[in-house]
N, C-alpha and C positions, 0 to 999 in steps of 0.2 A: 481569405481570398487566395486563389491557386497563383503558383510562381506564374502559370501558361497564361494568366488573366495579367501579368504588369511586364511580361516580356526580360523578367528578373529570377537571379537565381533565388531560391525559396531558405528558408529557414526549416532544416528537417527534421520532424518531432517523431521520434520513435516509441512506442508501446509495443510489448513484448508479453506481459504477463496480467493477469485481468488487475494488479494494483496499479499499475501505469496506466487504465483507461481511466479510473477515478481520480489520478492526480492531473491526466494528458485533457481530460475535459473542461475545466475551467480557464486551463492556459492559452486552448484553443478558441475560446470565446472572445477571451481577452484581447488576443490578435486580430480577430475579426471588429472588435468592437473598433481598434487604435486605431488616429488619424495623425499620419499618412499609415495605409494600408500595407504591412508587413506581411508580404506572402509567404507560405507554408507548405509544407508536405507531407502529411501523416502518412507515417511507413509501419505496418505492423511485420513485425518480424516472425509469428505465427509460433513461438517459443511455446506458448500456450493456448489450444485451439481446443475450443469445448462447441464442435457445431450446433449443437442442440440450443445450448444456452447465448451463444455470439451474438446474433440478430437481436435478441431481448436484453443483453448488456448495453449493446450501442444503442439501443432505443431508452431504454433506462437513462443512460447518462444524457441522452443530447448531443453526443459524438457523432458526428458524419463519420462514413466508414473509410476505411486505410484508401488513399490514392492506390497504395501499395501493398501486397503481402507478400513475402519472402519464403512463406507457406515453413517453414525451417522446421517446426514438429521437435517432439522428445526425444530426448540422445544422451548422453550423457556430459557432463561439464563441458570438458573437454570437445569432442565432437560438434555439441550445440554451439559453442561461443565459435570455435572456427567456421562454422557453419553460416551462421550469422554473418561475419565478416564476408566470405567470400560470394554471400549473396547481396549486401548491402554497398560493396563497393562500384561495382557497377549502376548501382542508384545514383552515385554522388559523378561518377563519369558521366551519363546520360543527363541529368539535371540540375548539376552544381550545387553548392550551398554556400550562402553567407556566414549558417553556423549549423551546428548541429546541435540540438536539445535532449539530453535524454534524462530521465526521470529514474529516481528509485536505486534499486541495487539485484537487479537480475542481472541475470549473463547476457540480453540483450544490450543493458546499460553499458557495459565492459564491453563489448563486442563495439558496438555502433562508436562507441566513444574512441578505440583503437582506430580503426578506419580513418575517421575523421583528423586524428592528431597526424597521422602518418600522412596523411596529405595536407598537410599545415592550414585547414580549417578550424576555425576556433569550437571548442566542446563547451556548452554548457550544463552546468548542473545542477537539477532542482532535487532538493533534498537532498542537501550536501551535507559532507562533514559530521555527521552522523557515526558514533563508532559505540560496540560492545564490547570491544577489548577479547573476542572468541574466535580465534583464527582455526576454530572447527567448524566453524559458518562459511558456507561458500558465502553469501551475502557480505558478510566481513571482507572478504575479500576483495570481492567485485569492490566496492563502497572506497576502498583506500587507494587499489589502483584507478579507479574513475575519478577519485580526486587528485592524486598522482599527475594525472595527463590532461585536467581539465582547466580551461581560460576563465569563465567567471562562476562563483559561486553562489546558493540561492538557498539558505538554511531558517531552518523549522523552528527553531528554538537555541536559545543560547550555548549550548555544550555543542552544538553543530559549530559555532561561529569560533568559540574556543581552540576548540580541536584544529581547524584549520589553519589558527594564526600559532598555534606552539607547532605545528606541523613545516612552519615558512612560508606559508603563503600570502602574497601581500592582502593588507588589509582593504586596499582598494578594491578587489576583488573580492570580497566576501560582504555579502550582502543579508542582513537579515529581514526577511519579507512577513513571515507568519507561514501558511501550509493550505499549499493547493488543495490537499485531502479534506482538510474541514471546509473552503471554498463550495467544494464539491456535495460535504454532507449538507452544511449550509440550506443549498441549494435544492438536493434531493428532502429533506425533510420538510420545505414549503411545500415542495411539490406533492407527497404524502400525504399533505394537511386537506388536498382537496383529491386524492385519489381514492378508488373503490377499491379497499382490499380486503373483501368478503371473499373474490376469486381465487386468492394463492391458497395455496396447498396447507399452508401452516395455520389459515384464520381460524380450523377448526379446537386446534389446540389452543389459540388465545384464548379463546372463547371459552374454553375448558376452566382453562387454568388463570385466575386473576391475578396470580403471582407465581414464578416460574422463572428460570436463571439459564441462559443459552451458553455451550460449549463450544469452543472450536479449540482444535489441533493437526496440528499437522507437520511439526519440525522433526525428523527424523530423529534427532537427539531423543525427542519425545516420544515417538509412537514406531524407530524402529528399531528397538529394543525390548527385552521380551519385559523384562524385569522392571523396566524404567514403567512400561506400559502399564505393566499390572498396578504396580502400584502407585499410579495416576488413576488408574481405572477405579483402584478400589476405594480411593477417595472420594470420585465421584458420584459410587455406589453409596456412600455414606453421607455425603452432601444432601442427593436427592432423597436422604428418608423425610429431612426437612423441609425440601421445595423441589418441586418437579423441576427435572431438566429437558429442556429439547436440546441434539447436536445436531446439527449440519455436517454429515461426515466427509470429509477428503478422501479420495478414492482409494488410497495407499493405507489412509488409517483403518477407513473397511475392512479392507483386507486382513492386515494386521491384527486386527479386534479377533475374524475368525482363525484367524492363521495360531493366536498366541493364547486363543479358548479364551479372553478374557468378557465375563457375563457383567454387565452395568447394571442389572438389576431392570426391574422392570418399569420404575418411576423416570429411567432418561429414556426419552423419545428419540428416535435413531432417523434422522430423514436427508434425502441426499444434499447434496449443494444446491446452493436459494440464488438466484439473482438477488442482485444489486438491492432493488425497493422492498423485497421480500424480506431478504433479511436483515435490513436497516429495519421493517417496520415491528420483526421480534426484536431487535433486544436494545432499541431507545428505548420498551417498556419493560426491559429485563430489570428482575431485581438486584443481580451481579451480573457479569458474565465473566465466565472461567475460559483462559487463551493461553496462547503461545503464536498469538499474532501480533505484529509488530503495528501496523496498521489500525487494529481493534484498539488497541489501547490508548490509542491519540484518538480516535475517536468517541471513544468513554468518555474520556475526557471534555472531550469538546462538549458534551452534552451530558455530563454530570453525573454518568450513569458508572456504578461502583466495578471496580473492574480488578480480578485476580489473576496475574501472570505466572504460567507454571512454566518458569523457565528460572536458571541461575544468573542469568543478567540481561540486558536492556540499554539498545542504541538509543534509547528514548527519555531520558533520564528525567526532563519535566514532566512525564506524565507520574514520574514518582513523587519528585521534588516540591510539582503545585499543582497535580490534577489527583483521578480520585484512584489512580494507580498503585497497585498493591505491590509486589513481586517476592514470589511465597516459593521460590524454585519449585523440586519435585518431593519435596517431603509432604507424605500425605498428611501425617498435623498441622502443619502450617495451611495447608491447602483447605482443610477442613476448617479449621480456625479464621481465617480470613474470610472464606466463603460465610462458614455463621454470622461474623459481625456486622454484614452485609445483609444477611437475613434479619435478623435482630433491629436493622436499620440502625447498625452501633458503627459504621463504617466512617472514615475519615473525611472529612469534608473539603473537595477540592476544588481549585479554581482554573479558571481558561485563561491559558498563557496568554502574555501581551503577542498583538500582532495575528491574532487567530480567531480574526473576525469577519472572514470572509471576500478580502479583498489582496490577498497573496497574490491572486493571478495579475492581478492590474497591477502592481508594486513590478513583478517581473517584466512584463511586458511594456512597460514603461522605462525601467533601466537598462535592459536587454535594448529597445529603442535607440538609447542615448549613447552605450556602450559600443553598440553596430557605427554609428556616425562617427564616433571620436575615432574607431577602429577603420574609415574611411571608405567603409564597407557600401556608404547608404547613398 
């Protein structure tokens, strides 16, 4: 329900980068669903605009579209995050806020959450407390200072709820819910179960292939570096003589691939970025999948599906600890090796964290609720 519908100032949810529409859609439902009616303001910050693909993300998720866009586009850290601020603050003059929500760890998050403190608004944070210990990750960044200046806390898994309380911040305020992200796949995988996906672009490859292992990278640490590349690359060339690969490529990794000559050989399938149900519907039937997604790996998880992280560490430590999460950093034997025993069906058997059954959203917007009243807001 819009603020302009109760004559009250709104709760303002910000999405910035397409993983904030899959965690921002279940919280928005959630609000809609609460009695009494907690009005809202979806503000996209335009951090990340892919026109092609926009309209068929927000239809995918079930997301009504941004009240707002701030249109803000690529820039650099620096540049974007200021950017952001001095487009979002005038949102909070024109339409107030009871609090501000932001989600995740982009520079939206850090942006929006600045504004907000600075006007003595309370910031909320879902998917809190979350740390890799890599402070060559902007994401690391953002994530310490958004918890840094943030009022109530809203964590994934227990190393989140940790982290916060050796950090100082009271326990009152930390809250552990489960994860709007699996809320969301939850959700989109029912919807799958009765959807036509002979259409997408990738059915044809299913169809090819009865077993097959989907790639995704994209962390600069990763793919931009010449050396780092190659021999990511040439693991993957070694993977695939065993099981075909498709990758979804990031638009920088592209590049990168041609820029640094590196050839995958001709068993990984090269195809661009998939919406949302397209590529949820490769790789729940992936035999691995090989990442450097933070995102991917909780979702493996969530649905059981074997997963190899080419990265040296992980703000996500339950999907190592009790999901079926590997992390093999960038040594091609390791990466090889984990991948086979996943081929092999020799891989570790992992289970779905407590609290990660699909009702995170209603956990938040229920205490979020309770937290606005005692806070004298409601």
């Amino acid at each position: 329900m819009s603020a302009a519908d109760q004559g009250v100032a709104p709760v303002i949810c910000i999405v910035g980068a397409r993983p904030n529409y899959m965690k921002m859609a279940p919280i928005l439902k959630a609000f809609a669903r609460h009695e009494p009616p907690i009005p809202t303001l979806l503000v996209h910050t335009g951090q990340h605009y892919d026109a092609a693909m926009n309209d068929r993300l927000f239809s995918d998720l079930d997301l009504p579209h941004p009240d707002i866009n701030l249109e803000v586009g690529s820039a650099s850290h620096a540049v974007q995050t200021a950017e952001v601020m001095k487009r979002f603050e005038p949102v909070i003059e024109s339409h107030g806020a009871r609090a501000v929500l932001v989600v995740g760890d982009v520079n939206s998050t850090l942006a929006c959450a600045l504004v907000a403190v600075k006007r003595h608004i309370p910031v909320v944070h879902v998917e809190a407390g979350l740390r890799s210990g890599d402070l060559s990750m902007p994401e690391e960044i953002n994530r310490l200072v958004t918890d840094s200046i943030s009022d109530w806390f809203f964590v994934t898994e227990p190393s989140g709820r940790d982290n916060l309380l050796r950090e100082g911040k009271p326990a009152s305020a930390v809250h552990y819910v489960g994860h709007v992200m699996v809320d969301n796949l939850f959700y989109q995988a029912d919807k799958l179960d009765n959807f036509e996906t002979g259409h997408f672009e990738t059915a044809g490859f299913k169809a090819a292939h009865p077993r097959y292992g989907v790639v995704t990278l994209h962390r600069p640490s990763n793919v931009d570096d010449a050396d780092t590349f190659a021999r990511i690359g040439g693991a993957l060339r070694t993977v695939s003589e065993q099981l075909p690969l498709i990758f979804p490529v990031h638009p920088r990794t592209r590049g990168n691939l041609d820029r640094f000559g590196i050839d995958l050989g001709p068993r990984v399938t090269l195809v661009g970025p998939r919406a949302y149900m397209e590529f949820l519907n490769l790789w729940k039937d992936a035999s691995v999948a090989l990442t450097d997604s933070g995102g991917l790996q909780e979702e493996t998880t969530a649905l059981g599906v074997p997963c190899v992280t080419i990265r040296e560490n992980t703000e996500r430590p339950v999907t190592v600890d009790e999901g079926t999460n590997v992390l093999v950093g960038t040594d091609a034997d390791r990466i090889v090796e984990a991948a086979g025993r996943a081929i092999q069906g020799q891989s570790k058997q992992g289970r779905r964290p407590a609290l990660w059954d699909g009702r995170a959203a209603e956990r938040i917007v229920e205490i979020l609720a309770r937290e606005l009243c005692r806070a004298a807001t409601c």
